[in-house]
Each structure stands twice: as C-alpha cells, then as structure tokens.
DRENDREN-481035 format. One line per 5 residues: number of its first residue (from 1); their letters; for each residue x, y, z of C-alpha. Coordinates in Angstrom, 1 decimal. Layout:
NUM	A	X,Y,Z | ...
This chain:
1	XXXXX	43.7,-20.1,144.1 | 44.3,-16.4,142.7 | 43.0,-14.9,139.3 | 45.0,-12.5,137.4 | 44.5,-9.6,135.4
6	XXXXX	46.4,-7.1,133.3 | 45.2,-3.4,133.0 | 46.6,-1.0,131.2 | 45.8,2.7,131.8 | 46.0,4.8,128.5
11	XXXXX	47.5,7.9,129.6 | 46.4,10.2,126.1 | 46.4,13.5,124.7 | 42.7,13.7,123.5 | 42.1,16.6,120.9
16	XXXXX	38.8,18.2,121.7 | 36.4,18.0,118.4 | 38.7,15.6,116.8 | 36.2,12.9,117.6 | 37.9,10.9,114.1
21	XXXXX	41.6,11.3,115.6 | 40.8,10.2,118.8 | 39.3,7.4,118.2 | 41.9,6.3,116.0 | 44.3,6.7,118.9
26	XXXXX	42.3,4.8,121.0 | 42.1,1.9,118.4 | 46.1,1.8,118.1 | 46.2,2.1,121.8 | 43.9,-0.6,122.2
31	XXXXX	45.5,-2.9,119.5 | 49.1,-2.2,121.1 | 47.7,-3.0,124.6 | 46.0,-6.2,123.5 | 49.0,-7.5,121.4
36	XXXXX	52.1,-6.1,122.9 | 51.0,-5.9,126.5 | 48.7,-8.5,126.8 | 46.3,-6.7,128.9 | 42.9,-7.7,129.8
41	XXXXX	41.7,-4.5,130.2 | 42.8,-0.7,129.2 | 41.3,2.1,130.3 | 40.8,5.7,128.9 | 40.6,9.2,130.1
46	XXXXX	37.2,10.5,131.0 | 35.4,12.2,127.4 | 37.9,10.8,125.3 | 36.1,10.5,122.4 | 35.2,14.3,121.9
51	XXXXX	38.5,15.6,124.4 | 37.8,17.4,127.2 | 36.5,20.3,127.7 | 34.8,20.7,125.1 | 32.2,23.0,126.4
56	XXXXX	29.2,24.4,124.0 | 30.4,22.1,121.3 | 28.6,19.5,123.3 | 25.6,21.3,122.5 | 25.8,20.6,118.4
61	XXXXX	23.4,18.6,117.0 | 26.1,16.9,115.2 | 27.9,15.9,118.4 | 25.6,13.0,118.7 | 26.1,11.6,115.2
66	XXXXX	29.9,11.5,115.5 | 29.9,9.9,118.7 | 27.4,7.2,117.5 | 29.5,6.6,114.5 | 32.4,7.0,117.0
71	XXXXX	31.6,3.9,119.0 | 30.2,2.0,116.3 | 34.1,1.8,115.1 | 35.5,1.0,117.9 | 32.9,-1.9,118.2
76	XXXXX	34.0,-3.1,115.1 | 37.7,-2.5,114.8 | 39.2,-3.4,119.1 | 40.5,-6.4,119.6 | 37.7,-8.5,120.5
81	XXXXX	39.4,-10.2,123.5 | 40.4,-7.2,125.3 | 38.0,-5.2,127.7 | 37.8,-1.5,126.8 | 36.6,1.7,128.9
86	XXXXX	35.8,4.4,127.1 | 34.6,8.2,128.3 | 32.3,10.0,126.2 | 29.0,12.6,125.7 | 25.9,11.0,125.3
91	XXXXX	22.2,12.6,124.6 | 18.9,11.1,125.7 | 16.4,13.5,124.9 | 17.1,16.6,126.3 | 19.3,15.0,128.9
96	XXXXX	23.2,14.8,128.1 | 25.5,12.4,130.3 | 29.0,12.4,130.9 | 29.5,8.0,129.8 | 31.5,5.5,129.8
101	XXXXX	31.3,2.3,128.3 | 32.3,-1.1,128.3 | 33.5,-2.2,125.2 | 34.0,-6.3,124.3 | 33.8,-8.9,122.2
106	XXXXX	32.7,-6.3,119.2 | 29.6,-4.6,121.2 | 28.8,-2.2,124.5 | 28.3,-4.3,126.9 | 27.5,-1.4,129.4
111	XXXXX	27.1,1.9,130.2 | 27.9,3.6,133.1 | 26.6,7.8,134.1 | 29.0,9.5,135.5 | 26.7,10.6,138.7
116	XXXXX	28.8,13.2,140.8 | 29.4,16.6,138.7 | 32.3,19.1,139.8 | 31.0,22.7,140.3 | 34.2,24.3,139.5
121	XXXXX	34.5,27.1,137.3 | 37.4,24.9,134.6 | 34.7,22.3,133.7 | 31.2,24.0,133.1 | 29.4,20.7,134.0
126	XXXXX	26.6,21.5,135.2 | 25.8,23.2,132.2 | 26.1,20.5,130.0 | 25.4,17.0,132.2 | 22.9,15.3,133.8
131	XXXXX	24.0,13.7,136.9 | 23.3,9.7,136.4 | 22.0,8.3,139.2 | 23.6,4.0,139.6 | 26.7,2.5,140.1
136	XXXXX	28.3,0.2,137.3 | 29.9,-2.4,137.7 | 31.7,-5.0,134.9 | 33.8,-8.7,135.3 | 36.6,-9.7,134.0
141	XXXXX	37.6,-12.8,134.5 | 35.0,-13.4,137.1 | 36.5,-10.2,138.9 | 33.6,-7.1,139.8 | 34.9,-4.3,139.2
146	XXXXX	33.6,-0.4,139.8 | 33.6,1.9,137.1 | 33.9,5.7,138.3 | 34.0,9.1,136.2 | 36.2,11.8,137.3
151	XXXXX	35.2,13.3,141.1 | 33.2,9.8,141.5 | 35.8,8.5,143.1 | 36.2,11.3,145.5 | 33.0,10.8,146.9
156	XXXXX	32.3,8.8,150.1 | 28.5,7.8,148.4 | 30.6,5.9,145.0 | 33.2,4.1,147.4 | 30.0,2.7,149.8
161	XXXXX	27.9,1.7,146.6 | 31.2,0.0,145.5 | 31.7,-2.0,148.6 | 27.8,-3.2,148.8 | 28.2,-4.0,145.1
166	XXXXX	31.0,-6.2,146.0 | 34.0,-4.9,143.8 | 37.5,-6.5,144.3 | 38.4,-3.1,142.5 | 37.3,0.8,141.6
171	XXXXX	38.6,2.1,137.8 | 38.7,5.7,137.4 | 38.6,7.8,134.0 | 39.7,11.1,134.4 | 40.5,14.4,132.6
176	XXXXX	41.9,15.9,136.0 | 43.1,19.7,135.1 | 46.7,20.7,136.7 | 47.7,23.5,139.2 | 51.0,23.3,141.2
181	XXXXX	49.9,20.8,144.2 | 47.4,18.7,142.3 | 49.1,15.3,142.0 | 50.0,15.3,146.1 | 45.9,15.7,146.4
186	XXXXX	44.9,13.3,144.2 | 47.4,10.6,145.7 | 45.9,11.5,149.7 | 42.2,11.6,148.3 | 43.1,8.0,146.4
191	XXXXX	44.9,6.1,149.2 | 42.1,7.4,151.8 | 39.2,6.0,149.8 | 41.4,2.5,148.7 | 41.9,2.5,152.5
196	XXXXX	38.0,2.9,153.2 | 36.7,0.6,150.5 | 39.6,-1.9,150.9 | 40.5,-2.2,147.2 | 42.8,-1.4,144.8
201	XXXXX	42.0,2.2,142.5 | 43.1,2.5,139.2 | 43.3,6.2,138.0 | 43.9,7.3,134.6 | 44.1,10.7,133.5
206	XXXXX	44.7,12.7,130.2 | 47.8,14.6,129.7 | 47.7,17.5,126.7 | 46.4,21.2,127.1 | 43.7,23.2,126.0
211	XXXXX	43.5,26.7,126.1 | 44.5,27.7,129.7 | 43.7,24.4,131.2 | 46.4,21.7,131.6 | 46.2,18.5,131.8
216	XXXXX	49.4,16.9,133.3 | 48.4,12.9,133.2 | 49.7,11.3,136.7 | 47.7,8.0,136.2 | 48.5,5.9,138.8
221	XXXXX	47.6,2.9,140.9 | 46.9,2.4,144.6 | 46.4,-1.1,146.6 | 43.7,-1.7,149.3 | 46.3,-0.6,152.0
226	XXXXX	46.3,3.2,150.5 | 50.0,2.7,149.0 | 51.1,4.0,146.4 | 52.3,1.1,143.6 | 52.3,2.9,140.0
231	XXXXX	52.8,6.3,138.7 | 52.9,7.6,135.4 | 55.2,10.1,134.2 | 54.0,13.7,134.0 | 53.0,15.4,130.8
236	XXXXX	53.8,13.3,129.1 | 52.1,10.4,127.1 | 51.9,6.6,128.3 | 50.6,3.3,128.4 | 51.4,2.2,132.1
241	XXXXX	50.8,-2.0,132.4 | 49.5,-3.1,136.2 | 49.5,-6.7,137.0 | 47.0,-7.6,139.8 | 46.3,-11.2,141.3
246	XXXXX	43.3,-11.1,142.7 | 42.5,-14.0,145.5 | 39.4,-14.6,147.8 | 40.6,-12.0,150.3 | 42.9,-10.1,148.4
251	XXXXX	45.0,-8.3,145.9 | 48.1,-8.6,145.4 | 49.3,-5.7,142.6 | 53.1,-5.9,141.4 | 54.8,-2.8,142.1
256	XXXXX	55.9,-1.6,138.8 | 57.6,2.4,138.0 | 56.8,5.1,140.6 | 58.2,7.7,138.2 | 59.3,10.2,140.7
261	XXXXX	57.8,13.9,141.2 | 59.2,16.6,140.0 | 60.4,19.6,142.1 | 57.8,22.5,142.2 | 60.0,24.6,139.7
266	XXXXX	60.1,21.9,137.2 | 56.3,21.0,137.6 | 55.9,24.4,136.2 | 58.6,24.9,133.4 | 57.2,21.6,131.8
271	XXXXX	53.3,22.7,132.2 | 54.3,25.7,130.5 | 56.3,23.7,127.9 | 53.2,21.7,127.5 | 50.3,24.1,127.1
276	XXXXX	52.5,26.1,124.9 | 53.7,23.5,122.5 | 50.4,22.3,122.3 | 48.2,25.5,121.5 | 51.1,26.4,119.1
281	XXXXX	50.7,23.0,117.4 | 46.6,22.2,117.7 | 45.8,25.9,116.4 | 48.4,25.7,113.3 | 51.0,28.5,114.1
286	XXXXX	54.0,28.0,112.6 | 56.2,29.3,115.9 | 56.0,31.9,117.8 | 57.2,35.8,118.4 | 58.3,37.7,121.1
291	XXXXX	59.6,41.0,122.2 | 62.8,40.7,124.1 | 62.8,43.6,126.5 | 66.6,42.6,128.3 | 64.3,41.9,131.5
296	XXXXX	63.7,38.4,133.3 | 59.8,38.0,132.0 | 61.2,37.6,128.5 | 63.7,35.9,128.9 | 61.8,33.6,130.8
301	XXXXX	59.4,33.2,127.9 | 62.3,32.8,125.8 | 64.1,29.9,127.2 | 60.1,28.2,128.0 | 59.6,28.6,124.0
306	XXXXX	62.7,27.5,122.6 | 62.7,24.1,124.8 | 59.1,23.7,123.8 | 59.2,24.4,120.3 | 62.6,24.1,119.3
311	XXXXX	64.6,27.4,118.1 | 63.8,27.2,114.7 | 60.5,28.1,115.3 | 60.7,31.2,117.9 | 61.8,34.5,116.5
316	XXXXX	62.6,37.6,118.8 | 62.6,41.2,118.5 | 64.2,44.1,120.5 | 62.3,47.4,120.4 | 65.2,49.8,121.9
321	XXXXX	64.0,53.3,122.7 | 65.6,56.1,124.4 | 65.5,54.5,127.8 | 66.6,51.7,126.9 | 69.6,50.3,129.2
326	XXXXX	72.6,49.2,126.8 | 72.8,46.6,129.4 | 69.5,45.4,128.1 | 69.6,45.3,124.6 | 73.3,43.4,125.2
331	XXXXX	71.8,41.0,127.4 | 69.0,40.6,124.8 | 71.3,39.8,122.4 | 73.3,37.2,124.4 | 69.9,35.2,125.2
336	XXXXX	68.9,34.9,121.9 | 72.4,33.8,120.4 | 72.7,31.5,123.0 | 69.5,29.8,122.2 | 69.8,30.1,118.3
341	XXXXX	67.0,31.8,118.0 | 66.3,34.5,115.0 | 67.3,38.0,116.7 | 66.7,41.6,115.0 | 66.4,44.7,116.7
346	XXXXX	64.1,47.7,115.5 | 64.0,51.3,117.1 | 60.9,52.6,118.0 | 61.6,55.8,118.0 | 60.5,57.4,114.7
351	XXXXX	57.1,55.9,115.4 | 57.4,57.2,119.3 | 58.0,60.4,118.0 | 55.4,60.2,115.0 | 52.8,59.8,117.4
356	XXXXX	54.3,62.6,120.1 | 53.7,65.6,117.1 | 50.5,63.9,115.6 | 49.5,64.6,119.2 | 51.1,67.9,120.5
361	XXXXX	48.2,70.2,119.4 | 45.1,67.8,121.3 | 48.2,67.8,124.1 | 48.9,71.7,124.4 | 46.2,72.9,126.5
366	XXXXX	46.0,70.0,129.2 | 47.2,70.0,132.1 | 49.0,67.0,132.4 | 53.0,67.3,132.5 | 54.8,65.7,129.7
371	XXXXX	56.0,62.1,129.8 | 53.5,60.9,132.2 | 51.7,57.0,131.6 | 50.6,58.5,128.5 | 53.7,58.9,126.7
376	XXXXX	55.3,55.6,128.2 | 52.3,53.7,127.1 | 52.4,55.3,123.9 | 56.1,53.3,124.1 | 54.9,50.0,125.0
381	XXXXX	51.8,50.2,122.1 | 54.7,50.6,119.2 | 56.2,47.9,120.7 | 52.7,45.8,120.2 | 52.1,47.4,116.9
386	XXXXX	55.5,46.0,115.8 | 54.9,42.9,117.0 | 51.4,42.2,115.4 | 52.5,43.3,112.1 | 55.0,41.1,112.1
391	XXXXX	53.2,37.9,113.2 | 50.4,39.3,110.6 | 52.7,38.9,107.6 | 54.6,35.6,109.0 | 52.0,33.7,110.7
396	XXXXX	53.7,33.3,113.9 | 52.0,34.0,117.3 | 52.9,36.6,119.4 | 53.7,35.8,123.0 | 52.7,38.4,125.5
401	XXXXX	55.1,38.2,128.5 | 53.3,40.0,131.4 | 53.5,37.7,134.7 | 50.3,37.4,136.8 | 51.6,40.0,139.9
406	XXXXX	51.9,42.6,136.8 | 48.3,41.5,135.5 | 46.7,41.5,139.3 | 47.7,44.8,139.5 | 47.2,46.8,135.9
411	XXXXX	51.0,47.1,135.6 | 50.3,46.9,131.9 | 49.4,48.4,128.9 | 46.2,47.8,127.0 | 47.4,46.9,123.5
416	XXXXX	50.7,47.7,124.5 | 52.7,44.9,126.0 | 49.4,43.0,126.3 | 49.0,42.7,122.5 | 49.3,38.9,121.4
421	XXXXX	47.7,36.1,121.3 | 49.0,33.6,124.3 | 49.9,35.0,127.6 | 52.0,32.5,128.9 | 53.5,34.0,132.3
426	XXXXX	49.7,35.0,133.0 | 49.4,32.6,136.2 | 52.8,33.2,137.4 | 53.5,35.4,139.6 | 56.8,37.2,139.7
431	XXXXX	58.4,35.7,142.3 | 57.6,32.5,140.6 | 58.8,33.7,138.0 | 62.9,34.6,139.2 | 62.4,30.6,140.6
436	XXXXX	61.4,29.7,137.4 | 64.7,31.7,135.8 | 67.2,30.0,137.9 | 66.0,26.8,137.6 | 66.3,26.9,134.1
441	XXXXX	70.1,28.0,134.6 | 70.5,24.8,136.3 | 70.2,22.7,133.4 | 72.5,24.8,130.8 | 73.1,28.8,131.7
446	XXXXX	71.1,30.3,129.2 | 69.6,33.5,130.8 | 72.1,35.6,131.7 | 72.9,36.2,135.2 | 72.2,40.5,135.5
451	XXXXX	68.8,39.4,133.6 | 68.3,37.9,137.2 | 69.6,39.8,139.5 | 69.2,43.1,138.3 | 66.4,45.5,139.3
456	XXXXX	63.0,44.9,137.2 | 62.2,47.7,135.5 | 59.2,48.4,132.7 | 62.1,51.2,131.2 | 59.5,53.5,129.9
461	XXXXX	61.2,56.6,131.9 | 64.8,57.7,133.1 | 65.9,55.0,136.3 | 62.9,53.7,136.7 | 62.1,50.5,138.6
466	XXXXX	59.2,48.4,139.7 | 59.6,49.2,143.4 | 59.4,53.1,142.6 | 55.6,51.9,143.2 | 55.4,48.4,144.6
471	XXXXX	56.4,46.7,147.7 | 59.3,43.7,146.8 | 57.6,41.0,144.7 | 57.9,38.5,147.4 | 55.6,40.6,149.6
476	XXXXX	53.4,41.5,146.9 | 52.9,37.9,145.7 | 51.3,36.6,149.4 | 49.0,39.7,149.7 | 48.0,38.8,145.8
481	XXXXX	47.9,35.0,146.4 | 46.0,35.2,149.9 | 43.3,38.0,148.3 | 42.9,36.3,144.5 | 43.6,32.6,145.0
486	XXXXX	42.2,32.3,148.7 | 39.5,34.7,148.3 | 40.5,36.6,151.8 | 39.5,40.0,153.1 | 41.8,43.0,153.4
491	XXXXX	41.2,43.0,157.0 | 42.4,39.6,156.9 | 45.6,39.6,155.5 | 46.7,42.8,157.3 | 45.9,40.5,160.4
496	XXXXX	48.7,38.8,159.0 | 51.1,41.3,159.5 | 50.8,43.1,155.9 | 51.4,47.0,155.9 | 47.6,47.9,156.3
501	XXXXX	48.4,51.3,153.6 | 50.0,49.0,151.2 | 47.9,46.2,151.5 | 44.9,48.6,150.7 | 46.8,50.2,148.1
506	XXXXX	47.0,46.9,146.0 | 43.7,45.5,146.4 | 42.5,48.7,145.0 | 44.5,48.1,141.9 | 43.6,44.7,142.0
511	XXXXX	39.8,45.7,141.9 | 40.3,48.6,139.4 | 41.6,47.3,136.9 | 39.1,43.9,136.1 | 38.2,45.6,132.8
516	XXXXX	42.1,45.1,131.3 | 42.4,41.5,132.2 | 39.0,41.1,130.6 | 41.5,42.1,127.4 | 44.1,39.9,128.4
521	XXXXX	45.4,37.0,125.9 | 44.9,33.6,126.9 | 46.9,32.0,129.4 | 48.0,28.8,130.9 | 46.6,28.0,134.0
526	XXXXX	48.8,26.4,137.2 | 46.9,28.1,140.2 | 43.9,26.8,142.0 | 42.6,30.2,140.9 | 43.9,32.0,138.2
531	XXXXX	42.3,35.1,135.9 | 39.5,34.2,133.6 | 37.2,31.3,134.3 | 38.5,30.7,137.9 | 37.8,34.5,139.2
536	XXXXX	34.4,36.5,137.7 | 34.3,39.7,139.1 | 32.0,42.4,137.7 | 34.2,45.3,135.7 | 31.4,47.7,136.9
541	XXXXX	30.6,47.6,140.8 | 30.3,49.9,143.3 | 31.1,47.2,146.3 | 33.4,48.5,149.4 | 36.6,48.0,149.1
546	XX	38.8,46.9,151.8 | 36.4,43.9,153.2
C-alpha cells in the first residue's frame, strides 16, 4: 500500500520590504497550487515574506507588526486544505529567528528555527539571527516530513536529526545567492546528503535580484538514491509540481522536467539580464543610459541592456574627442542602429578644452609634462559629467561599463568613467567579458566583429592600448582571480609560473587602489568573491606587500 503526495515548490521573486506584495503572491501561488495543481503541499523560499536580504530593515520596530499582520492573512485567506511553508523574520524579545512555518487548515500549525547560520559576507546573519536550536518536523497524509532553512540542509547534524526523527523526506526553503558554479554545488551537496539520510530533498529557491546579489532559482528535487529527478528553470519564475508515492520502504518520485543547464556564457548573460532588469524595474528608473565608447565593454553593456530592458528603454551616447578612432564612433553607430536603440553623439571637446585654460596658470609651474593621466582623466570626467546631466534631466540610470580586471587594478577614473549608478560589468573580468561578446553574436550578430577583435584601448592619448601597461587579459585575469577570489599569496601564484615582476606589479595596483572601488557603483555579483561585501580590505594599511 503506498501514500501519495503532491508538492509544489514556489520558485518566486520576493521583493524585500514589500511584506504586502509578497504575501499576495504567495496567496495566488498558494490558491493556483491548490486548485490548478492539486498539491498537497507548496513550499516557499526562505524569508519570503519580508525578501531576502533584507539586512538592517530587520532591525525596525515595525518589521514585527507587518509580519504578524502578514501571517495573520495568510491564515485567513490559503486554501484551507493545502499545507503551506512559509519563511520569515520573527522577534522574541531581543532574539530574532530566521522561521518557517507551517500553515493549514486557517492557523500555524508549527514553527520551525532555522538553526545553522551562514557566515558569509552576502547574508549578514549573524548579525541579525539567533541560531534555533530543534529539528521540525510536520505530516501530511500520515507522511513525517523535515523542514530545513537554507544551509540546514548542508549540514551533516540536520540530516542525522532527520533520520532519528524518522522523516520519509527533508523540505528545503532557500534564498541561495548565484555565482558561476553554484547550481553544480548545490546538486553534489543535495544528492550526497539524500544519499546519507536515504530520502528524497525538496529544494526551493528564490529567483529575482537585489542589489549585487543574484538570486538564480534552480529549485529542484532529489530521490533517496542522490539522483537528480526535477529542476527548475533558471532565473526565471515557477511553480514546479513533484509527485511522490511514498511506501513503507520507499519513495517512488515521478521524474518530471530536468530543464537543462545553461553553458557558462549564458549562465552569465542572463544573471546580468536579471539583476539589471530588476534594479532598473524595483528602484523606478524609467531605462537606462550609457556612454558608447566603440570598445567591447560597451558594447557588451549595450546588447545585455537592450535584451533586458527592451530598446525603447536604453538610450546611448558617444562622447568623440580628438583621439577618438573613426573606427569607433562608426562602429558605435552600427551597434546602436542595429539594436534600435536612441543614438546621439556629443563632442567633448569645448568642455576638454574649457577645463585645459581654466587650468593652465595652476598648471605652468609644475613639473609634470602635458597630457599625462591628468589631462586624459580630465577626458573621461566630461564624459561622466555628460552622462549625469543627462540622466539628471531624464530620469534614466546611467550604466557604468568598467569590467572587474579594469576595477582590480585602478584602470579607471574616479568620477570619470566610474560615474553612474549600476556597474554592471563590475564582477566580470575581461576575458569574460570577450566570451560574453561572442556568445551574444551567436544568437543574432549584433556587436560588430572589429569591436571584438580589435585592440582594447581607453583612447585617452595617440595609439594607445591596454597592453602599453598590462600583460594580455587572459594572463591578467588568473593572477586577479587566484589573488582576489582565492585569497592566495604573491609567492604563490608566481609558483605557478607567473612572471614574478609582473605579478608584483599588479598586486600592488590591486592593493593601491581600495579607496576607488570604495567609490565604485553597485554591481551584480557572479563570483564566489567579488568587490564590496565579499572582499574588506582596509584603504589605509601599511601591511607588506607581496605575501
């Protein structure tokens, strides 16, 4: 004789601080699941009432009040039949927990702690949780089932108190942030610990962005063998139905859509899609703006905002000066035609000049030769002085384009081509970023092909490139990835077979020049470790460097 039950994980983009709007979206979801799908059971993503992360807005005094009158609607308005998990922030005295609880038949039923709190730098929780400190578990239709928040099921501790609790099956809630390899590590850790506890896992996770972080969904189900038997599609929304037949031994689950993973390169262009359409949309821009330069960053930024956003809503401008390749503005011009997006070009010379004689008399008795970094920077801040004035009287937000090998190394300019308000290139490095470029040729040509293959160059002086002064960005980008993202020593990577003068030479530029990206827009995030909350480094030290 076998039981049955159908779960449904809700797959959602939860809006932090839009505690009404989310849980209206988790009463339609609920009311859907129960009357379309027939499920049993549906399961949200981990703080879904208040979205994730919200960080010090947990600590409002009002917080509490919301989510009361939160769950007191969703008591009274979910289909009484159907068994709801919900994630959400809950204060007892001057302890706050990370919840979830078990909504049915118009009450809570129970309320499970979340007892295991990450210590990495994307979700602040030790700053705002209390670790709980017992298992939950709930039945439906006289199945136990284990009831896990986010890393919980990660740990071997949750998976043993599951097994001497006797679940035929572990649920997860999750708000599980992206980077490039995450959905490959969630899918070993999930089959190991299915294959340890010898049950089925049901993960849900949010999908959305907020701020840099990413969330790319990936909900999927595991059997008590470790295989794989549902995925969700990535970044995008979904209400994914699992049948299970549970029997006194075993669990049968009905394989339903593995939605297949995406190739590394389009993992990327559609996180960036994603966390761009969404800040664009959640903060109430009405498009964006960009300065179109005739190099690959920008047109990279391009062709990831018109496919997020639509062309009607992205506007570009050139800013030719004197060194300007014709080349560049032409290719400029091409990209944005071919896209449909609003094009005009403005000279920056009168103000380039402006600025030169406003300056010549402070200038006349230093020593510095003309046209050094001063005078190309003074470039690159009429270009951001354009570019703010015109999102100032239109409303649209200004997209930096800077890539993260250019950031790691100061190969900017403080309110120059740093001035806007989203950096979305800011965790991809510039090898990344050529991948990125042809990948997005092989759907419809739409950056043109010099834009690729020629030399990168800022153009801020006569034949100038990047590697006047940097090694080839495919070099560059190990010694960067192996000293920012894996924390490793100079000696160590010129073990490795790095140029020891070179290798030096960056890491010294990498050090230096903390106190810019300290300036730096925000910027999506799809690196273990990326700049801002992943990597805190003092801008004033005095350590060695080198070691």
């Amino acid at each position: 004789m076998s039981t049955a039950l159908r779960a449904v994980l809700a797959q959602l983009n939860m809006r932090v601080g839009d505690i009404d709007g989310n849980t209206q979206r988790i009463l339609d979801a609920s009311i859907h699941a129960s009357h379309d799908q027939h499920a049993d059971l549906i399961i949200f993503p981990e703080l879904a009432l208040c979205g994730y992360n919200a960080q010090d807005l947990l600590l409002r005094d009002s917080m509490q009040i919301r989510i009361k009158r939160a769950l007191d609607r969703l008591c009274t308005g979910l289909p009484h039949k159907l068994h709801v998990l919900v994630g959400y922030p809950w204060q007892e005295g001057d302890k706050r927990y990370n919840c979830c609880a078990h909504i049915h038949a118009g009450r809570i039923q129970a309320v499970y702690k979340k007892q295991f709190l990450p210590t990495d730098p994307t979700s602040f929780a030790q700053r705002y949780f209390t670790p709980g400190n017992a298992g939950l578990c709930i039945d439906i239709n006289d199945i136990k089932i284990a009831v896990g928040i986010g890393i919980d099921v990660w740990q071997p501790a949750f998976i043993e108190q599951a097994g001497a609790a006797q679940a035929k099956m572990i649920v997860s809630l999750n708000a599980s942030t992206f980077h490039r390899n995450k959905q490959a590590e969630r899918e070993q850790m999930l089959s190991r610990n299915a294959q340890h506890a010898e049950m089925p896992i049901l993960y849900t996770s949010q999908v959305g962005a907020q701020d840099d972080l990413i969330f790319d969904g990936g909900s999927c189900v595991v059997d008590a063998q470790g295989n794989l038997r549902q995925r969700a599609s990535a970044f995008t929304e979904e209400l994914c139905a699992v049948e299970l037949q549970f029997t006194h031994s075993d669990c049968y689950i009905e394989r339903s859509v593995i939605t297949p993973l995406l190739s590394n390169e389009a993992r990327v262009y559609q996180a960036l899609m994603l966390s761009l359409r969404n800040y664009v949309e959640h903060n109430g821009f009405k498009g964006v703006l960009l300065g179109l330069s005739g190099g690959i960053d920008s047109a990279l930024v391009l062709a990831i905002a018109t496919d997020a956003l639509g062309a009607d809503k992205v506007q570009t401008v050139m800013m030719p000066y004197q060194y300007t390749a014709q080349i560049s503005q032409d290719d400029a011009a091409a990209q944005a035609k071919t896209m449909g997006v609003s094009y005009q070009s403005i000279a920056i010379a009168p103000m380039v000049d402006a600025f030169t004689q406003t300056l010549a008399p402070a200038f006349a008795d230093l020593p510095a030769p003309a046209n050094d970094t001063t005078e190309q920077n003074l470039q690159a801040r009429c270009r951001g002085t354009l570019l703010m004035a015109l999102s100032n009287k239109n409303g649209y937000l200004v997209l930096t384009t800077s890539n993260k090998s250019e950031i790691a190394i100061g190969y900017t300019t403080l309110y120059g081509d740093m001035a806007g308000g989203f950096a979305l290139l800011k965790d991809v490095p510039k090898s990344m970023v050529y991948r990125l470029a042809r990948y997005r040729n092989s759907l419809s040509a739409v950056i043109p092909e010099r834009v690729i293959s020629r030399a990168p160059s800022a153009e801020l002086a006569a034949e100038q490139t990047d590697q006047d002064s940097l090694p080839p960005y495919d070099i560059l980008d190990e010694v960067l990835r192996l000293y920012v993202e894996e924390d490793q020593s100079a000696q160590a990577i010129i073990a490795q077979g790095f140029e020891q003068e070179m290798v030096l030479r960056m890491l010294r530029l990498v050090d230096i020049n903390e106190y810019k990206r300290r300036q730096a827009a925000l910027g999506p995030r799809i690196s273990k470790r990326s700049f801002g909350g992943d990597r805190r480094y003092p801008v004033t030290n005095l350590w060695a460097r080198g070691d």
